[in-house]
C-alpha positions as CSV (number, residue, x, y, z in Angstrom):
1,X,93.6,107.8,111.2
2,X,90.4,105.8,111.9
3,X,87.1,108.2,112.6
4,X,84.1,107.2,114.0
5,X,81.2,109.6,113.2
6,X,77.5,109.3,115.6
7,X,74.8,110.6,114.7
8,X,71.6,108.1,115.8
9,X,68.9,110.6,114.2
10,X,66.8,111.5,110.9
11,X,67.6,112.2,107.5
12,X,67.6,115.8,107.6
13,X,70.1,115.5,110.8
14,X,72.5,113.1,109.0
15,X,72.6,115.0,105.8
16,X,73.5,117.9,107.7
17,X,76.7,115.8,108.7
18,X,78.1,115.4,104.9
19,X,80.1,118.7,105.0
20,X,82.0,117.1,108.3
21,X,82.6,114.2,105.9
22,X,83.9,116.3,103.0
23,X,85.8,118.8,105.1
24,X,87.3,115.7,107.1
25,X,88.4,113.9,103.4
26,X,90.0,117.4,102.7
27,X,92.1,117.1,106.0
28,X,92.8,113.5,106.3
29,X,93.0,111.5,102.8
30,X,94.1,108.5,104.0
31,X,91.4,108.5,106.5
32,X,89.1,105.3,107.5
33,X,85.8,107.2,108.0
34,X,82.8,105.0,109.5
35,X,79.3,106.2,110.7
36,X,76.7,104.9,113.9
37,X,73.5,105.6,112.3
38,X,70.0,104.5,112.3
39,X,68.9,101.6,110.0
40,X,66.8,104.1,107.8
41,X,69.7,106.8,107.1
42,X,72.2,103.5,107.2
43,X,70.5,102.9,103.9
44,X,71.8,106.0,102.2
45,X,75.4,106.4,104.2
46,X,76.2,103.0,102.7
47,X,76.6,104.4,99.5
48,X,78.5,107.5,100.3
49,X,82.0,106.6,99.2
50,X,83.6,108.3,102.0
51,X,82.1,106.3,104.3
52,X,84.0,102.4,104.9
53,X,81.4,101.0,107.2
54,X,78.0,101.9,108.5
55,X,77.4,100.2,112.1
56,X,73.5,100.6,112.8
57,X,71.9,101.7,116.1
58,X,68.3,101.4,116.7
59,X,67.0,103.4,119.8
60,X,63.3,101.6,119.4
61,X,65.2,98.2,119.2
62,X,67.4,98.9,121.7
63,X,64.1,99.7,124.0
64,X,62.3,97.0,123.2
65,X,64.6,94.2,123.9
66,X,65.4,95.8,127.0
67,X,61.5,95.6,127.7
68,X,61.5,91.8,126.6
69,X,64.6,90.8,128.2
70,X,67.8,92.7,130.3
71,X,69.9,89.9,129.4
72,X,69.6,90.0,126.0
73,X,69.8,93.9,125.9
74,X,73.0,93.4,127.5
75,X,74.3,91.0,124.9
76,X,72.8,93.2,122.4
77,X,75.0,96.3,123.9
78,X,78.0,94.2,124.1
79,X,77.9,93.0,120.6
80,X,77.9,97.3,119.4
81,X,80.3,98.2,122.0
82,X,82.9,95.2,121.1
83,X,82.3,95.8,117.3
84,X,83.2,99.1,117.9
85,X,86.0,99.0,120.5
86,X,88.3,96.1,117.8
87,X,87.9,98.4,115.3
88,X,90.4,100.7,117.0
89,X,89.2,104.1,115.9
90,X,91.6,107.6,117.0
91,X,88.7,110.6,117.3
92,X,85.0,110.4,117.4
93,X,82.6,113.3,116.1
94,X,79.6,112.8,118.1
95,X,76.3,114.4,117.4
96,X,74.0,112.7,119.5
97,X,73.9,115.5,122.4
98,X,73.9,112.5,124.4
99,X,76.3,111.1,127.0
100,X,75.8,107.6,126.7
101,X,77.5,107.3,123.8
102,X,80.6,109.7,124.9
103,X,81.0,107.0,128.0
104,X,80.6,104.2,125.5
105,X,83.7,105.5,123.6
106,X,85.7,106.2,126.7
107,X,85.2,102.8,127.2
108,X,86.4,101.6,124.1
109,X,90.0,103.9,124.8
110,X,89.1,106.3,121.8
111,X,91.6,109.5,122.6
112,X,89.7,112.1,121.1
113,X,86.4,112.4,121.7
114,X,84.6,115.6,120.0
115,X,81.0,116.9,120.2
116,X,78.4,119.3,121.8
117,X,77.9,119.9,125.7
118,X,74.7,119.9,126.0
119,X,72.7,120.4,129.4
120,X,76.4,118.7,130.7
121,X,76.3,115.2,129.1
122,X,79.0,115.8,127.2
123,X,81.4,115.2,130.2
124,X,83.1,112.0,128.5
125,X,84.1,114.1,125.7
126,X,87.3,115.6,125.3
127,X,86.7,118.6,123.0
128,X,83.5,119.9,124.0
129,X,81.8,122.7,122.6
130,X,79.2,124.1,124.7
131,X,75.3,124.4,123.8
132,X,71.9,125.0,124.5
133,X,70.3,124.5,121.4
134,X,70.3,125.0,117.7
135,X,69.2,128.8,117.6
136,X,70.5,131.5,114.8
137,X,72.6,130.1,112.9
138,X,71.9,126.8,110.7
139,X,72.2,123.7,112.3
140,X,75.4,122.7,109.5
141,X,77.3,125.7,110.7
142,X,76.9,124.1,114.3
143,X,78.3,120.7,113.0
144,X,81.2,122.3,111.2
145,X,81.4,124.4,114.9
146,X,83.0,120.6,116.2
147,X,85.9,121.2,113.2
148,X,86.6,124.5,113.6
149,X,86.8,123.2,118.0
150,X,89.9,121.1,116.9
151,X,91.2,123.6,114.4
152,X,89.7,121.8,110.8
153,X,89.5,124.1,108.2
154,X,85.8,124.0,106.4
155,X,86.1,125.0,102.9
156,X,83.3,122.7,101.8
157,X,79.7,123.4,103.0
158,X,76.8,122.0,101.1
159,X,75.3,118.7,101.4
160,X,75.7,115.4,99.3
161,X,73.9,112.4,98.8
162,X,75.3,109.7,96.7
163,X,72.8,107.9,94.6
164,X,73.1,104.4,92.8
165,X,72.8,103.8,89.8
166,X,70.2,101.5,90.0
167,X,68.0,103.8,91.5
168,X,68.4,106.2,89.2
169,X,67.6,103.6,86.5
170,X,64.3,102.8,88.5
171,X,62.9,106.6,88.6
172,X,63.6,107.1,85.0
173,X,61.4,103.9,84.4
174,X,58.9,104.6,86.8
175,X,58.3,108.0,84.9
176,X,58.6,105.9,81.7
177,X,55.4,103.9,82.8
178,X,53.7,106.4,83.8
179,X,53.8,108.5,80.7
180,X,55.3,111.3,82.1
181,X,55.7,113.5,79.3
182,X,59.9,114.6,79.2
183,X,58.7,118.1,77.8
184,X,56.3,119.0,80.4
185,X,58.0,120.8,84.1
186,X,58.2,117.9,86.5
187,X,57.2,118.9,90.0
188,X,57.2,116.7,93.2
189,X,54.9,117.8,96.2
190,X,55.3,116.4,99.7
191,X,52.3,117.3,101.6
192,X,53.5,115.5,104.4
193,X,57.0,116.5,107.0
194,X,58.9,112.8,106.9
195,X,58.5,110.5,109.7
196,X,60.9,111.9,112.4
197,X,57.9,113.7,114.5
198,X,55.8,111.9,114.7
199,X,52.1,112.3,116.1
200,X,53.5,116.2,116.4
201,X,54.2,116.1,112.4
202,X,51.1,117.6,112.2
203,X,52.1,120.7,113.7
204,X,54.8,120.8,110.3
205,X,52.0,120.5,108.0
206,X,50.5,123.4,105.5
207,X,46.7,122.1,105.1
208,X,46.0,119.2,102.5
209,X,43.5,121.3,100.7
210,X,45.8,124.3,100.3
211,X,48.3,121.5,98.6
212,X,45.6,120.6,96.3
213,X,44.6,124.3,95.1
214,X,48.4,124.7,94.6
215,X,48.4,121.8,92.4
216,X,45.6,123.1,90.1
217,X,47.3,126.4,89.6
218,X,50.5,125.0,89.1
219,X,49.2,122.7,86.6
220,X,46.9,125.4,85.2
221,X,49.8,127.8,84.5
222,X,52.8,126.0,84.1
223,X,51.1,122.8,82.2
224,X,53.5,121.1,84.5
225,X,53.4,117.2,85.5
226,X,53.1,116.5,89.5
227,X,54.0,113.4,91.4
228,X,52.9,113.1,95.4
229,X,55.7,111.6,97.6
230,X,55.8,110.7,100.7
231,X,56.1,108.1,103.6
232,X,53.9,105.3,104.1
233,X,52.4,106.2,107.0
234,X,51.1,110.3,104.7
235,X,49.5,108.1,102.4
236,X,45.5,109.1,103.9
237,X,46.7,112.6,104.0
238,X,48.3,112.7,100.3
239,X,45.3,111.1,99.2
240,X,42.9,113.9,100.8
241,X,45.2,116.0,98.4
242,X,44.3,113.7,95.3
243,X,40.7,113.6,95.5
244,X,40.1,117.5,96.1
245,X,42.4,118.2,93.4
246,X,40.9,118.5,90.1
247,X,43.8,117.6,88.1
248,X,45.4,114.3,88.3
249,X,48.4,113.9,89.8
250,X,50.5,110.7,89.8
251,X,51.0,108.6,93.3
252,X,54.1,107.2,94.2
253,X,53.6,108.1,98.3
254,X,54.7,104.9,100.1
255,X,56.4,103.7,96.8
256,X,59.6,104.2,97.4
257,X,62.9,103.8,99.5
258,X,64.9,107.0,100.4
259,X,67.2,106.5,98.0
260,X,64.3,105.8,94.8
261,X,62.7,109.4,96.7
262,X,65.7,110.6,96.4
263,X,66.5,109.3,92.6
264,X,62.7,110.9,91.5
265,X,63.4,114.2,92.9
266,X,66.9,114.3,90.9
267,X,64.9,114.0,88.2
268,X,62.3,117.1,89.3
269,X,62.8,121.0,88.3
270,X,61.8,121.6,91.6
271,X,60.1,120.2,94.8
272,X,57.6,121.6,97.0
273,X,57.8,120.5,100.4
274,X,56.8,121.4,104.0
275,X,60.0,121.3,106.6
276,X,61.6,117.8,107.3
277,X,63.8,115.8,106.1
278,X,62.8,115.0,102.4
279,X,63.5,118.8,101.9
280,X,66.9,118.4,102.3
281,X,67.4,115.2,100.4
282,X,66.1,117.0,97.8
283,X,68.4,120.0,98.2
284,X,70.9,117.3,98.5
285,X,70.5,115.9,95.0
286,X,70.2,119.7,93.6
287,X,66.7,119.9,92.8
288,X,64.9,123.3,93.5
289,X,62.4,123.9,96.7
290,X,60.0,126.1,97.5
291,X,60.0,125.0,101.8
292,X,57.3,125.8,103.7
293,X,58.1,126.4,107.1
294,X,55.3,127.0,110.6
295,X,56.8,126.8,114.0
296,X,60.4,125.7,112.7
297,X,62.9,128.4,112.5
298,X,64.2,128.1,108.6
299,X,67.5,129.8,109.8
300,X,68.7,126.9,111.6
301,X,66.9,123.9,109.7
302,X,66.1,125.6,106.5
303,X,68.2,124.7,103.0
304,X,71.7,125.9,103.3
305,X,73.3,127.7,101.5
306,X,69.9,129.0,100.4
307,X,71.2,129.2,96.6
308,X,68.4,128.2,94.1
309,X,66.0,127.4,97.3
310,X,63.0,129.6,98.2
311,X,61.1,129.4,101.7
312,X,57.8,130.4,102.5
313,X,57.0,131.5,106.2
314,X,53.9,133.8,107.6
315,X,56.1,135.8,109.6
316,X,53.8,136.0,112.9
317,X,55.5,137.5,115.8
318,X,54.8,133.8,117.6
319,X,57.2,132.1,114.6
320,X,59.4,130.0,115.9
321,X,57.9,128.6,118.5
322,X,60.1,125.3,118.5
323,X,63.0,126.4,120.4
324,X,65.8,124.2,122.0
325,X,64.1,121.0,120.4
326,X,61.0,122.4,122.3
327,X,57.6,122.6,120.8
328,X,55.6,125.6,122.4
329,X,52.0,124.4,122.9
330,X,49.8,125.5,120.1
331,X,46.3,124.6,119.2
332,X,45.9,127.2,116.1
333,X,49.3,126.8,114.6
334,X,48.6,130.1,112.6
335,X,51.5,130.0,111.0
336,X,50.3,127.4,108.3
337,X,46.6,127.9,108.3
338,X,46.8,131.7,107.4
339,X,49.7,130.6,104.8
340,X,47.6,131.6,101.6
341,X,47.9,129.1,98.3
342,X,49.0,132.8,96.5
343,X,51.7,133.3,99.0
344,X,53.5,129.7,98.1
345,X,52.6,129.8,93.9
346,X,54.4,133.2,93.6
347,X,57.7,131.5,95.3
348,X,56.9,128.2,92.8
349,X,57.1,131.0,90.6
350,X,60.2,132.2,91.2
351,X,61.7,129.0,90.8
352,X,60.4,127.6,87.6
């Protein structure tokens, strides 16, 4: 059995795929079990030893050489569709709500074809499950929906993300030089959301000066060490968190990889975070959150199971308002700016 599993999207949306991989080990043991990802996420799948090979499909690239030149789009499309079609692969799980790449597997004669229909594109598919977005139930339960569609058994259903060891050597150094004291609470904070939305990320994030009084009472009470992570591109906001805190915090936004994020916030008793996808690489590696969701609903893209995970959410009649991958427009985005510091601390309490 050779299965190809597509999933072209963020962190949070390929993380949510690891039960699949477990549950489909469980079934087939002898199974070759490869992955169509994004470069970023193709980082981290590498080293998941389920996985035998990671082939890496980049929308943006894929756009811009179409832009540049036709031809060489097509020779960059043949290249993916030939490296897939020799490989020879039985079944598909496709997660890309997209019909391009149903067609594309057609193509290459893969008999079973499983994933979501969604607004009809999922007409190449074999075994389609029928869907109009993620609503009520979380988005994992909807990905071990596509199992259940071929009659899978899913005993396994929380996340996992393999780390090397390397990379868990680097975080304990990089606390090491920074005098991080082993005795003192660790916490991470992510003022930022990850990188998957964008110019709209802002519509994800609890207020930079909010973060900052939540660092001084942590600090304050807990006499707790803090480390700001995030992407490259939060580093102006993180920094607005630095200079109105009045303890110092140490800076390693833009520092690292996923998988050295990830490797720090082993290391962490807990992480505070807003919704995105470093929330659930850090529910993947088993540190504890305190999530702090606005117009997403953390039902369906919250950590699951919810276990040693604590979300924080206003509770406005308006929340959600990002329905069937749908932002409603908002220019007060209440649900974050009347999200007291008090109401987050006494959920940091709860998990420290």
């Amino acid at each position: 059995m050779k299965i190809l599993i597509i999933n072209p999207y963020g962190i949070g949306d390929v993380l949510f795929t690891t039960p699949v991989i477990s549950n489909l080990r469980l079934a087939y043991p002898n199974a070759t079990i490869a992955y169509l990802a994004n470069r970023r996420t193709a980082d981290f799948l590498k080293f998941n030893p389920e996985i035998a090979r990671v082939f890496i499909y980049e929308r943006d690239d894929f756009v811009e050489t179409y832009r540049r030149n036709p031809l060489e789009f097509i020779q960059k499309s043949f290249e993916l569709f030939n490296s897939i079609k020799k490989e020879g692969f039985d079944m598909i799980f496709d997660f890309s709500l997209n019909s391009t790449f149903g067609f594309l597997s057609a193509v290459c004669g893969i008999k079973k074809r499983v994933g979501f229909d969604y607004k009809k594109r999922g007409r190449f598919l074999t075994h389609r499950l029928p869907m109009v977005g993620y609503e009520e139930k979380h988005v994992i339960e909807y990905y071990l929906d596509l199992l259940r569609l071929i009659k899978l058994p899913v005993p396994v259903k929380h996340m996992t993300m393999d780390l090397p060891r390397e990379d868990i050597q680097w975080a304990k150094e990089w606390l090491k030089e920074h005098n991080i004291n082993s005795a003192k609470p660790l916490i991470a904070v992510l003022p930022g959301g990850g990188a998957s939305w964008g110019k709209a990320a802002r519509y994800k994030r609890w207020p930079a000066s909010n973060y900052a009084h939540l660092i001084d009472k942590i600090v304050e009470n807990f006499d707790a060490d803090i480390i700001l992570l995030g992407d490259p591109k939060e580093e102006d906001l993180c920094r607005e968190v630095v200079n109105q805190a009045h303890f110092p915090v140490h800076f390693a936004v833009g520092k690292t990889s996923v998988l050295r994020l990830a490797a720090l916030l082993k290391l962490c008793q807990g992480a505070i975070v807003n919704d995105g996808g470093p929330l659930h690489v850090a529910e993947a590696v088993g540190t504890k959150t305190v999530s702090i969701f606005g117009p997403v609903d953390p039902q369906v893209y919250g950590p699951y199971p919810v276990g040693n995970h604590a979300v924080v959410q206003k509770g406005l009649p308006c929340q959600p308002c990002y329905r069937r991958f749908r932002m409603a427009s908002c220019s007060h985005i209440s649900c974050l700016g009347e999200l007291s510091v008090d109401d987050v601390y006494r959920k940091v309490q709860s998990i420290l």
